[in-house]
C-alpha positions in Angstrom: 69.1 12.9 15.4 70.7 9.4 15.9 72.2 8.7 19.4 75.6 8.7 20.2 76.0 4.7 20.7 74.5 3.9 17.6 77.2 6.2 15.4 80.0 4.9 17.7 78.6 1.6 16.8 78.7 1.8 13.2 82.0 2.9 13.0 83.3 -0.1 15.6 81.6 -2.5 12.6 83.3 -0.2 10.2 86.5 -1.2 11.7 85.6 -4.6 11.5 85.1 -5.2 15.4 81.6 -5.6 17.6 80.6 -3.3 20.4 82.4 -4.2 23.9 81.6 -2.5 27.0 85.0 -3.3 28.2 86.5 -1.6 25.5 84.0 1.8 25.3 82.1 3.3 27.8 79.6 6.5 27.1 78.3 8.7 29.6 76.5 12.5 29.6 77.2 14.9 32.8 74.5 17.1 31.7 76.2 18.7 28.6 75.8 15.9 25.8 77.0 12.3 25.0 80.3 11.8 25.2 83.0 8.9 24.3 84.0 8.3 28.3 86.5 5.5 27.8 87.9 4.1 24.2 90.6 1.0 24.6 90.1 -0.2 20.9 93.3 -0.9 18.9 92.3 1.6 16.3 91.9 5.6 16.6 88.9 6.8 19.0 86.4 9.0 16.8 86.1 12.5 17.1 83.1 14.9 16.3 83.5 15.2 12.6 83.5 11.2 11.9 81.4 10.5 14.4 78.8 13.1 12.9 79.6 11.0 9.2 77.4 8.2 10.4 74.4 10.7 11.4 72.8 9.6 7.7 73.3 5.5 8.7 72.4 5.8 12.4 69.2 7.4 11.6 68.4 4.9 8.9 69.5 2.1 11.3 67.1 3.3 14.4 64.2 4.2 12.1 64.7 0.2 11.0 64.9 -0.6 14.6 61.8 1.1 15.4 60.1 -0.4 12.4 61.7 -4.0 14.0 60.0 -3.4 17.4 56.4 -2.2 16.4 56.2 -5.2 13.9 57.3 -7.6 17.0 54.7 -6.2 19.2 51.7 -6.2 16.5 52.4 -9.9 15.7 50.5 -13.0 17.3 52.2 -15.3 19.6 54.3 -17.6 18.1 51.7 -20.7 19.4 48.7 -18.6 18.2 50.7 -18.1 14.6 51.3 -21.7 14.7 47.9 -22.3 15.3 47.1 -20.1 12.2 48.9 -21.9 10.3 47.5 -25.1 11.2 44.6 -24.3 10.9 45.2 -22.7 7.0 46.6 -25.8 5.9 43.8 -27.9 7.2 41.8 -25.9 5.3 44.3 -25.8 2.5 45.1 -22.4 2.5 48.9 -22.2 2.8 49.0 -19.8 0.1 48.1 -15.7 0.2 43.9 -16.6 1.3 45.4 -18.1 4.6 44.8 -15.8 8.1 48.2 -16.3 9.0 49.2 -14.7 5.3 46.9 -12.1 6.3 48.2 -11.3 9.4 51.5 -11.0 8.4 50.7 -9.0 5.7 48.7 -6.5 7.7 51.4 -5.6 10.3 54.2 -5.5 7.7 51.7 -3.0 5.9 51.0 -0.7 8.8 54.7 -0.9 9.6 57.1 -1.0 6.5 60.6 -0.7 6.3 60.9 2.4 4.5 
């Protein structure tokens, strides 16, 4: 199930607006996520629309997570570059390069869906 902020986000961009803490606030006492403060120029959501972006949300976090193992698996930037230097002194800036390989490996492991 996708979190609260992430539907409530959606439908902000829906509206053509960006998130803005000043604008909404969420909060849980115990009982569930709830819209605490809503200051938007258009209509706060309420359960049913706010339960139409489950489908989106869900696809949007599952991205997300996809997003963040990828960034952890990859090499440093300076050790990438260093790949890559070292593939084209070698002239392999095609597919046989490490750094292709690399790449290719963690976007394998990790794909988008």
């Amino acid at each position: 199930m996708a979190t609260l902020f992430t539907k409530v986000k959606l439908y902000i961009e829906d509206n053509s607006k960006t998130w803005d803490d000043t604008k909404v606030s969420l909060q849980n006492d115990g009982s569930g996520d709830y819209i605490k403060s809503w200051t938007y120029s258009f209509v706060k959501p309420n359960d049913s629309k706010i339960a139409e972006y489950e489908t989106a949300a869900n696809a949007k976090e599952t991205l997300n997570d996809v997003l963040e193992k990828r960034a952890s698996e990859y090499k440093k930037l300076k050790e990438q570059l260093d790949l890559l230097y070292h593939d084209m002194t070698a002239d392999k800036g095609d597919k046989t390069g490490e750094w292709y390989k690399h790449i290719k490996a963690v976007k394998d492991a990790n794909p988008k869906g």
